[in-house]
C-alpha positions as CSV (number, residue, x, y, z in Angstrom):
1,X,30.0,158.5,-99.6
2,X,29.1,155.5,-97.2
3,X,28.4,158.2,-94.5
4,X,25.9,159.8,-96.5
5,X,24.6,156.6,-97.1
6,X,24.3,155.7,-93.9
7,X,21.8,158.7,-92.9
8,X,19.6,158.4,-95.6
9,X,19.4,154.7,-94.8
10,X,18.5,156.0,-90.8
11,X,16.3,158.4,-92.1
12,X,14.5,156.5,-94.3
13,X,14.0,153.6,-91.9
14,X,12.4,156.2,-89.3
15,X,10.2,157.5,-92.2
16,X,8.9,154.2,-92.5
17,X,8.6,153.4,-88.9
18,X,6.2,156.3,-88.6
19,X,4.3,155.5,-91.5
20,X,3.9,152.0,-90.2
21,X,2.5,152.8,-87.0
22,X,0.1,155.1,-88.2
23,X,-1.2,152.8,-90.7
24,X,-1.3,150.0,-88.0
25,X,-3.2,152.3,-85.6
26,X,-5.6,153.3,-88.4
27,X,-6.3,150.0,-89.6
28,X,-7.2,149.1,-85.9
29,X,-9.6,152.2,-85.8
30,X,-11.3,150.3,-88.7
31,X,-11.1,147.0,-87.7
32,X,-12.6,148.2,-84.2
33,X,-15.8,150.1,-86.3
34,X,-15.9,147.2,-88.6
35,X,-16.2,144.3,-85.8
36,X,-19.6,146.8,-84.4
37,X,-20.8,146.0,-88.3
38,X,-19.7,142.4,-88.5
39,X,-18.0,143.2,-91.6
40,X,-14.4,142.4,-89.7
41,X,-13.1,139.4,-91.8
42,X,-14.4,140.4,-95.0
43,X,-12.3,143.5,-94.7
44,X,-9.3,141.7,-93.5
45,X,-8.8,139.4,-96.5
46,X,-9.0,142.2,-98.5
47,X,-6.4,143.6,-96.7
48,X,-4.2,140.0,-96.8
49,X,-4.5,140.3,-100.9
């Protein structure tokens, strides 16, 4: 039982490692397009709520 646990713990916290990079990667795609438009901090305390 704690074995299986264990893996699905690991799993999950890879699943969520990739997730979090690709949203951090996208969100700097954006935030690198936005700062051209000068909408930049607007955006970001939208994000912070």
């Amino acid at each position: 039982m704690f074995k299986a646990f264990n893996s699905i713990k690991e799993i999950l916290l890879v699943f969520y490692q990739v997730l979090f990079v690709e949203a951090k990667e996208r969100y700097e795609i954006t935030e690198f397009y936005l700062e051209k438009c000068g909408h930049n901090k607007k955006v970001r305390n939208l994000i912070k709520k």
